[in-house]
GUROMAR-382732 format. One record per residue (C-alpha): residue in three letters; x, y, z. Coordinates in steps of 0.02 Angstrom, whole numbers. Layout:
REM residues N
<"ALA", <X, Y, Z>> ...
REM end
This chain:
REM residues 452
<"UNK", <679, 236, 1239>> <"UNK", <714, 373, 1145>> <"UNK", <586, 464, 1019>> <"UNK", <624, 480, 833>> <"UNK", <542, 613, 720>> <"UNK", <546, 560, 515>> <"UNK", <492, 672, 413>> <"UNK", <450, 632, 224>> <"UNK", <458, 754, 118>> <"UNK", <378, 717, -70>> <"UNK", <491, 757, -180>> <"UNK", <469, 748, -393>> <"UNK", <625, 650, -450>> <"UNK", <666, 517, -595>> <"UNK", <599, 348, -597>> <"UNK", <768, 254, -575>> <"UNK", <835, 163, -455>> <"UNK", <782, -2, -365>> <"UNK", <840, -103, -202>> <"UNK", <998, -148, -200>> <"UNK", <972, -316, -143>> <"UNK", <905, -453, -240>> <"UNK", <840, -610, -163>> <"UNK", <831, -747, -277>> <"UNK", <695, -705, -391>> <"UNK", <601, -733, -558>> <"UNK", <601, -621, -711>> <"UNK", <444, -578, -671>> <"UNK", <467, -532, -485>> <"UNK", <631, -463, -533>> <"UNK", <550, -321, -658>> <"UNK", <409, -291, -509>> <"UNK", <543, -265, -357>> <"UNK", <607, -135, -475>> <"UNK", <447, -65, -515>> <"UNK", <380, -53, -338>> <"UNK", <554, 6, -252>> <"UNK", <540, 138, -388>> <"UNK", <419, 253, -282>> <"UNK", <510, 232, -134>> <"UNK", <647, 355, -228>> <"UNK", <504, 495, -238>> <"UNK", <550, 515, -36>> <"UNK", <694, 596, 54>> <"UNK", <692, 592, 238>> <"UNK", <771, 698, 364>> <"UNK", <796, 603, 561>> <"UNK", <813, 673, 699>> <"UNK", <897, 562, 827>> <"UNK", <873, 434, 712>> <"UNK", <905, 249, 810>> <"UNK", <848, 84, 774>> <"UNK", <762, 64, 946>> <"UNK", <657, 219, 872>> <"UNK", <626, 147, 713>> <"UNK", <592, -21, 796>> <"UNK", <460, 74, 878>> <"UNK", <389, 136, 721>> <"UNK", <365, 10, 640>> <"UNK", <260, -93, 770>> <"UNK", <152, 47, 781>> <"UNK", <162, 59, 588>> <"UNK", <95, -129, 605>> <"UNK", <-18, -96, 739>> <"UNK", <-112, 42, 616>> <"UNK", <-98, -69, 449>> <"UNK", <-189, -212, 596>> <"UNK", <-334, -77, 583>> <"UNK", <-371, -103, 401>> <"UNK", <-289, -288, 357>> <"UNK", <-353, -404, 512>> <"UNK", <-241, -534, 490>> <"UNK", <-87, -461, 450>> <"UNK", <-45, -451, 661>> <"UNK", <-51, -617, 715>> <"UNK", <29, -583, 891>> <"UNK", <67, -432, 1010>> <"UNK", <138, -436, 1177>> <"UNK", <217, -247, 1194>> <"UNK", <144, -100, 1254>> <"UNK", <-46, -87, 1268>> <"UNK", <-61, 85, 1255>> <"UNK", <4, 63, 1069>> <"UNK", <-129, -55, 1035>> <"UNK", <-259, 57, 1106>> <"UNK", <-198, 207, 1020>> <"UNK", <-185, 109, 864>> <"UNK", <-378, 62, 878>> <"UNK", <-426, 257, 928>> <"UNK", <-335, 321, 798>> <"UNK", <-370, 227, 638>> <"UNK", <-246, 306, 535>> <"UNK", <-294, 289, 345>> <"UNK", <-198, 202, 220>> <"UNK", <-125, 328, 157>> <"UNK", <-51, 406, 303>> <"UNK", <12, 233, 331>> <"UNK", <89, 232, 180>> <"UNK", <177, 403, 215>> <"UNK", <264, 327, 376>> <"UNK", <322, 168, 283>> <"UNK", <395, 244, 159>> <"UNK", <488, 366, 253>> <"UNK", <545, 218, 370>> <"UNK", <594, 117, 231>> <"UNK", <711, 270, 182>> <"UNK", <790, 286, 354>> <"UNK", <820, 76, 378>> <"UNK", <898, 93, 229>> <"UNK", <1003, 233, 272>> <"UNK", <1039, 154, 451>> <"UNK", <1067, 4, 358>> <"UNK", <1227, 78, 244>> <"UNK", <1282, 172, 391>> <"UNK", <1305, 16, 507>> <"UNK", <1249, -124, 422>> <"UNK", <1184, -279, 536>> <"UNK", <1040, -389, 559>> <"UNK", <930, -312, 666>> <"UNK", <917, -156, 513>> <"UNK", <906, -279, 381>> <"UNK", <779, -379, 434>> <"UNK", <657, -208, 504>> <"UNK", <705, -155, 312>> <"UNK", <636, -310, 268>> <"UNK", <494, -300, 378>> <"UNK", <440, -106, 336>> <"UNK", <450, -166, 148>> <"UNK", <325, -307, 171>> <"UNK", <211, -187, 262>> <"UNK", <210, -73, 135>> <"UNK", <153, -224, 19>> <"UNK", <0, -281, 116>> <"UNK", <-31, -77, 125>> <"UNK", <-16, -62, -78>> <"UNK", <-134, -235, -72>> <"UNK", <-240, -173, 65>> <"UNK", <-273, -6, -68>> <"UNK", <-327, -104, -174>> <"UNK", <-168, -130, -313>> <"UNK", <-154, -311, -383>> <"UNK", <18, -401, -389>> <"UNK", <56, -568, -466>> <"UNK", <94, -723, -346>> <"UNK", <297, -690, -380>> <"UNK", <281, -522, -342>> <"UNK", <192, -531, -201>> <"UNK", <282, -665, -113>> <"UNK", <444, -572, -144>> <"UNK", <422, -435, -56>> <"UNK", <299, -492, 68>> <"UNK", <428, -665, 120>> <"UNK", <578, -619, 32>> <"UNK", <584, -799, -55>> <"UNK", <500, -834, -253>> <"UNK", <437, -1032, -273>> <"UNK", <512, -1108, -409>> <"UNK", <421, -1152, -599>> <"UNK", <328, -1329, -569>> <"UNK", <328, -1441, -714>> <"UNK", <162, -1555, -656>> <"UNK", <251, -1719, -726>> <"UNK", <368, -1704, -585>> <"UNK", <214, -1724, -462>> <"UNK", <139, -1876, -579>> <"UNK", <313, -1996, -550>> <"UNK", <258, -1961, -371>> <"UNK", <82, -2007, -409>> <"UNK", <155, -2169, -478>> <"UNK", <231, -2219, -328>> <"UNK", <93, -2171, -200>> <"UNK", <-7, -2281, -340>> <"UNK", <109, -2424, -311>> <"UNK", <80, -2407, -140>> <"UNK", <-104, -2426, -125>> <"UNK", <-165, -2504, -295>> <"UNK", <-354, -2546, -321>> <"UNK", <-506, -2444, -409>> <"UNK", <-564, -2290, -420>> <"UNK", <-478, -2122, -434>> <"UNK", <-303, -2131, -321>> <"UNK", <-330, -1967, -204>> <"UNK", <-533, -2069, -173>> <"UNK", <-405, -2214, -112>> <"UNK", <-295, -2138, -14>> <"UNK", <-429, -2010, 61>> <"UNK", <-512, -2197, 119>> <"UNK", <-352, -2260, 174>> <"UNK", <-343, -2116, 312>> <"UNK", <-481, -2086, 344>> <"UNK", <-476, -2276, 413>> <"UNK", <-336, -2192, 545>> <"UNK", <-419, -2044, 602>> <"UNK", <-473, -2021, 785>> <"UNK", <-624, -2057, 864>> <"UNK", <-698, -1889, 929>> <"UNK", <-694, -1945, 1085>> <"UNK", <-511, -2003, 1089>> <"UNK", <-440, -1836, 1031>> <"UNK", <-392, -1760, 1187>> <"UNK", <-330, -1905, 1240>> <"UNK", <-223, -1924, 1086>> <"UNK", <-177, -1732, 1080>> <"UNK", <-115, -1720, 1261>> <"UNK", <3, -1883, 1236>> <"UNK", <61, -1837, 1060>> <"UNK", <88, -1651, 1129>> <"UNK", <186, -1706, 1302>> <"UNK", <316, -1814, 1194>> <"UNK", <329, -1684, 1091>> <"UNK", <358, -1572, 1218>> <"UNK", <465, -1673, 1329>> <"UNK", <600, -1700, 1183>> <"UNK", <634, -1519, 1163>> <"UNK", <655, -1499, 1347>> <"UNK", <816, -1619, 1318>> <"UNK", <891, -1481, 1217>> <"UNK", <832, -1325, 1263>> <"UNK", <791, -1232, 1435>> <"UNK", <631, -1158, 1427>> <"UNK", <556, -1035, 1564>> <"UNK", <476, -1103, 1700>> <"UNK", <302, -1024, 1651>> <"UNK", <310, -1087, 1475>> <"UNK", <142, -1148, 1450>> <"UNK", <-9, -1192, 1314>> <"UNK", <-206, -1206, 1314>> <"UNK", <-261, -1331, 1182>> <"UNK", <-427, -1295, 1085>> <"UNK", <-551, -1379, 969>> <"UNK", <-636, -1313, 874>> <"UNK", <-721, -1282, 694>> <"UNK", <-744, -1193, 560>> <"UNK", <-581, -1127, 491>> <"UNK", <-482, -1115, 329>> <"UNK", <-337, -1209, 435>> <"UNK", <-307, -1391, 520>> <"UNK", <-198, -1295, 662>> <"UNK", <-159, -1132, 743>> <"UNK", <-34, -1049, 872>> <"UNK", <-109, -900, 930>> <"UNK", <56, -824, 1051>> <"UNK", <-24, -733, 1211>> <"UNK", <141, -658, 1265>> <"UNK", <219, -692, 1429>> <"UNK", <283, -873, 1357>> <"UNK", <99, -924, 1338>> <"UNK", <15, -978, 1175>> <"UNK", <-167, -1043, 1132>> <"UNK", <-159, -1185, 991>> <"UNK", <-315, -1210, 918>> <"UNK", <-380, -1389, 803>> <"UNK", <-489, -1379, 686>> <"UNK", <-597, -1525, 687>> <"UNK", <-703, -1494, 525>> <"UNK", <-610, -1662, 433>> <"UNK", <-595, -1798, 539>> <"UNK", <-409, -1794, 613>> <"UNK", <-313, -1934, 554>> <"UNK", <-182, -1999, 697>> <"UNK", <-8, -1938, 607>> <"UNK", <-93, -1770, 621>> <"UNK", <-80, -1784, 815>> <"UNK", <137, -1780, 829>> <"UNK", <127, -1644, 662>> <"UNK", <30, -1526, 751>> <"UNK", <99, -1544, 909>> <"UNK", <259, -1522, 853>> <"UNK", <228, -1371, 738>> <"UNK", <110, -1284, 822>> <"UNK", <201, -1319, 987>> <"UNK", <374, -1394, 1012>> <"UNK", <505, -1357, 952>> <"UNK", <394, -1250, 828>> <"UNK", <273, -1109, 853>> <"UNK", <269, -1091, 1025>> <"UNK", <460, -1121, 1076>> <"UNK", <497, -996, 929>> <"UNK", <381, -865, 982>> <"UNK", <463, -917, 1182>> <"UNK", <653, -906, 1142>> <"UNK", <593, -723, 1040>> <"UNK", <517, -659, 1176>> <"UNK", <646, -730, 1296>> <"UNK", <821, -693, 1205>> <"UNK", <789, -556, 1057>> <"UNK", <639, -451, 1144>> <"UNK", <688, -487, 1333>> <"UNK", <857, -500, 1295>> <"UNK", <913, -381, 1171>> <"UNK", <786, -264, 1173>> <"UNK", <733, -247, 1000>> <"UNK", <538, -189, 1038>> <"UNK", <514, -239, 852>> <"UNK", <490, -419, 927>> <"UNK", <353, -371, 1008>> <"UNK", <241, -402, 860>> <"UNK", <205, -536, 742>> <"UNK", <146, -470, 563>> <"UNK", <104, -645, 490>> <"UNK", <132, -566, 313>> <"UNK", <317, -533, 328>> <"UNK", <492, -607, 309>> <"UNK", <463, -704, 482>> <"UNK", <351, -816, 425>> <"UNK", <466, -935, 314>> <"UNK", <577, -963, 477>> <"UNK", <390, -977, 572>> <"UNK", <345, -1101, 456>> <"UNK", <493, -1172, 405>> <"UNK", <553, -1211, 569>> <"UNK", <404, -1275, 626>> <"UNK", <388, -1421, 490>> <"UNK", <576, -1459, 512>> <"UNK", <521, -1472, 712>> <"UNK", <448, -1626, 660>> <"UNK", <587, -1725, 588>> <"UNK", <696, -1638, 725>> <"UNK", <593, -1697, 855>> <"UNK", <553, -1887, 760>> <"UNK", <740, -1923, 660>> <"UNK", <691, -2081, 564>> <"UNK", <601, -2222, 616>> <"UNK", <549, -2135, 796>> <"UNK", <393, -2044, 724>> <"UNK", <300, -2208, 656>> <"UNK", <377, -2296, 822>> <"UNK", <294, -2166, 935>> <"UNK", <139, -2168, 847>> <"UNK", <117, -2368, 819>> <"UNK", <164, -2394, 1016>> <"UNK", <71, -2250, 1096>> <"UNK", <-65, -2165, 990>> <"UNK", <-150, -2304, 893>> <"UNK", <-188, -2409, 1041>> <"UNK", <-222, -2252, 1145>> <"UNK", <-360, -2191, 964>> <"UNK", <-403, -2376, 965>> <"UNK", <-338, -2416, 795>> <"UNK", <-239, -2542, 706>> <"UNK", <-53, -2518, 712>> <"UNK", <-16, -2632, 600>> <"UNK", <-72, -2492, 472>> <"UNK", <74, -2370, 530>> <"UNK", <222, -2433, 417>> <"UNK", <83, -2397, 248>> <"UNK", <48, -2235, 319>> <"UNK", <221, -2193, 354>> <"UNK", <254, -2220, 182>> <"UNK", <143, -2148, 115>> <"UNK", <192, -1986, 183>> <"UNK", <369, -1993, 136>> <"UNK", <286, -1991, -50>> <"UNK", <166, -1859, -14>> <"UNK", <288, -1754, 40>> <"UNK", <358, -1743, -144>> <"UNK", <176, -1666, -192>> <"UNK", <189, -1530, -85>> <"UNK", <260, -1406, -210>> <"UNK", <101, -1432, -293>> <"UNK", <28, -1303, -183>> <"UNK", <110, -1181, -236>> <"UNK", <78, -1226, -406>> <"UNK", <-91, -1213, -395>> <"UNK", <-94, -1082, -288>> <"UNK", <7, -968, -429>> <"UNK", <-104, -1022, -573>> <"UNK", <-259, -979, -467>> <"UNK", <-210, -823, -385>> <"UNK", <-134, -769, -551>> <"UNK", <-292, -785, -665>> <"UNK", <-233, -936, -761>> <"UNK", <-362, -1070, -649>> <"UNK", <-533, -1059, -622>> <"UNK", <-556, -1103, -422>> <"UNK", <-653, -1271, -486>> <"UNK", <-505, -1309, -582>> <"UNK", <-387, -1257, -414>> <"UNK", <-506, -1384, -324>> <"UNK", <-497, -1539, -473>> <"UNK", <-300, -1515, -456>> <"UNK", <-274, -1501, -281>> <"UNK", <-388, -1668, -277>> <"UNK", <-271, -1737, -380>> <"UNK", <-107, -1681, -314>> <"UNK", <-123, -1685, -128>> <"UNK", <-235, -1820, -146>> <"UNK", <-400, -1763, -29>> <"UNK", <-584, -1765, -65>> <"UNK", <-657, -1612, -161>> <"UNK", <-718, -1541, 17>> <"UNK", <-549, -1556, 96>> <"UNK", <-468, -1455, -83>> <"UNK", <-639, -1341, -46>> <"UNK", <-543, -1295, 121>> <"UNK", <-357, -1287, 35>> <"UNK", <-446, -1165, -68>> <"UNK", <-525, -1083, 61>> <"UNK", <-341, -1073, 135>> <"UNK", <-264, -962, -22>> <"UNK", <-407, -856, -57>> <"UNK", <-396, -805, 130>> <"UNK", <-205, -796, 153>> <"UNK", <-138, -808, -29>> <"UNK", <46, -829, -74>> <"UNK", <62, -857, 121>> <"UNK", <75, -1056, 74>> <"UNK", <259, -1055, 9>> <"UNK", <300, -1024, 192>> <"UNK", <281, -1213, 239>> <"UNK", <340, -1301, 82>> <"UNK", <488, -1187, 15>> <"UNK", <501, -1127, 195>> <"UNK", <543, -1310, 255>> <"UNK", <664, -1301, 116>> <"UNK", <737, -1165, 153>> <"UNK", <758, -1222, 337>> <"UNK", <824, -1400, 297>> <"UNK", <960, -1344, 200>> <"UNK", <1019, -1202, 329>> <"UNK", <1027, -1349, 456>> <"UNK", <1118, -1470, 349>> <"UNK", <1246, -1336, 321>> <"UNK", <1279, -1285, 498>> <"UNK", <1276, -1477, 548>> <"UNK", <1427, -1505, 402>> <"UNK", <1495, -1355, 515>> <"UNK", <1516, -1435, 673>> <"UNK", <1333, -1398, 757>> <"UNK", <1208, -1526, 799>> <"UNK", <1048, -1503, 738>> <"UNK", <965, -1449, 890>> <"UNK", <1112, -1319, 891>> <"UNK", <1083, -1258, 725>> <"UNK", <898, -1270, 724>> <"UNK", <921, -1169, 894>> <"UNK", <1032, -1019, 801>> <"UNK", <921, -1003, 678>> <"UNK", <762, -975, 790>> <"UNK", <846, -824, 887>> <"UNK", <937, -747, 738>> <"UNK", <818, -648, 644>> <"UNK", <847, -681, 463>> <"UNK", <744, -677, 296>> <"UNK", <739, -808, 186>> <"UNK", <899, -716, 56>> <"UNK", <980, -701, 210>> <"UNK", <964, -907, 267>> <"UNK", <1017, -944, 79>> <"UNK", <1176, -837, 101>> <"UNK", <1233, -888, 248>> <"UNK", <1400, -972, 241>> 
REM end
């Protein structure tokens, strides 16, 4: 692999000038992509040998330093470990990590006009998002809009909360009675979740279908493989931690008792066809493949992640079309949890209306994050509007003061995802084709919502 040598060089000019691309985007985010890209015009760089396999270098070890400071920001990394150790000797400061993605930024971009392709876009994409969490990491605040833009490359729509009431309405129809409605349906699944001692049990069976229909469709290496985990204690339900070498660990958190639909909707997203068959065919067909060493790491607060997430709730539906979910469930995991499967159809339904609430997220997640909610007000409306007890909207709040904007990934993401698929199905795909395509062509969410 060839070296690269980028050299920044500060340089006083005028405030103009902005990226010239423009994901969809709010007023608000609009003014602040212009705002932040300003700086970047401060910088001219001159390359040496400049080559994207160079600059894909870069920036992993760009990500691999920002790691250093912001310990969630990589979530995987399977290349080199002499990167990682140098990365951990090292620990570059902030502001000489700011230097390098700056003056990256400047050369993807130039790379970018010169031959413009994917594999430049999304690193541009990429490099831009790092310099975000670095800006955040020093300390500068940015509204939800903002920072979703340039850390995912999408903006969540405005909410208008009596859209999520008609959907209250229904679910109310649904299970009538007394008392508040999220107290009601909190007792309704909690009457379906797992006995402790049934959850391996229930995991392994759920997981094995789930795995067993994406082996119809796509050829996974032989080695593919998972360890499953339980355990507590976490601002998440589920996890994918990606080893490398086609190997992940998914972990379960087991703080809230797991109710049974959770079993297929983990083991689908976390595993097949989502987290750990994207993070396989990556490895396998972009990283193996191609090449591109930027695939070597996951920065979980980049443009990936609405594909990562996306994809992974779409897996679901993929996996289950229809009816087959409930069917699976009512045949083989309630008598294998020991519960009544006469209570699958209700709870099937119901989740076809909850899904209209999930927007609400985001919702609340903007007015908190953004000053507008106090996080006992976050807590009273995500009680109301994903319909959980006050210690299960205790952990959604947990959630998005740990990982903030990061929860448009899985609603918008989803999306985002769904329509892609529908329009490459109208094409002439199927959807295991199209969902397929979309997992090994690196993309951003502007890019998905462009595609022909």
């Amino acid at each position: 692999m060839r070296a690269v040598t980028l050299v920044a060089v500060l340089l006083f000019a005028g405030c103009g000038g902005g990226s010239s691309e423009s994901p969809q985007e709010t007023t608000a985010a609009s003014q602040a992509a212009k705002a932040v890209e300003a700086d970047t015009t401060r910088y001219s760089v001159r390359e040496e040998t400049a080559h994207l396999d160079a600059m894909g270098e870069a920036f992993v070890k760009l990500a691999l330093g920002l790691g250093q400071h912001d310990k969630a920001f990589v979530d995987a990394y399977h290349g080199p470990a002499e990167w990682a150790d140098a990365a951990e000797s090292e620990q570059r400061s902030l502001d000489a990590l700011e230097t390098d993605a700056r003056g990256l930024l400047i050369s993807l971009r130039k790379a970018n006009e010169d031959d413009p392709g994917i594999r430049a876009a999304m690193l541009e994409k990429l490099t831009r998002a790092a310099l975000m969490r670095i800006r955040m990491a020093q300390g500068e605040g940015f509204s939800f809009d903002e920072e979703t833009l340039f850390l995912y490359d999408a903006v969540a729509p405005a909410y208008d909360l009596a859209d999520f009431d008609k959907a209250l309405a229904d679910i109310e129809a649904l299970l009538p009675g007394d008392g508040p409605l999220n107290e009601r349906v909190d007792a309704f699944r909690n009457r379906l979740a797992i006995p402790e001692d049934k959850l391996k049990t229930v995991f392994d069976a759920a997981i094995a279908e789930c795995r067993n229909r994406t082996l119809v469709h796509y050829e996974l290496p032989e080695t593919e493989n998972f360890e499953l985990e339980f355990v507590n204690d976490k601002p998440w339900s589920g996890y994918n931690w990606y080893q490398g070498d086609y190997v992940s660990l998914i972990q379960v958190n087991t703080d809230f008792p797991i109710i049974i639909d959770r079993a297929v909707d983990l083991g689908c997203h976390e595993g097949y066809p989502g987290h750990h068959t994207w993070n396989v065919l990556l490895e396998r067909d972009i990283l193996g493949e191609k090449g591109w060493i930027e695939y070597s790491v996951y920065p979980l607060f980049s443009p990936l992640s609405v594909v990562a997430e996306g994809s992974a709730n779409y897996g679901i539906e993929l996996a289950f079309p229809g009816e087959e979910k409930i069917t699976f469930e009512r045949e083989v995991l309630f008598p294998l949890a020991g519960l009544d499967p006469t209570e699958a159809s209700t709870l099937a339904e119901l989740n076809k209306l909850r899904r209209k609430l999930s927007h609400a997220r985001n919702h609340i997640a903007r007015e908190y994050l953004d000053g507008r909610i106090t996080r006992d007000e976050a807590i009273e409306l995500a009680m109301k509007y994903q319909l959980v007890s006050r210690a299960r909207a205790g952990q959604t709040l947990d959630f998005i003061d740990t990982y903030r904007g990061y929860v448009l990934n899985y609603n918008l993401g989803l999306d985002i995802v769904e329509a892609y698929i529908d329009a490459e199905v109208s094409a002439g795909l199927t959807p295991w084709e199209a969902f397929e395509k979309l997992l090994t062509t690196p993309m951003a969410a502007s890019d998905i919502q462009q595609a022909p």
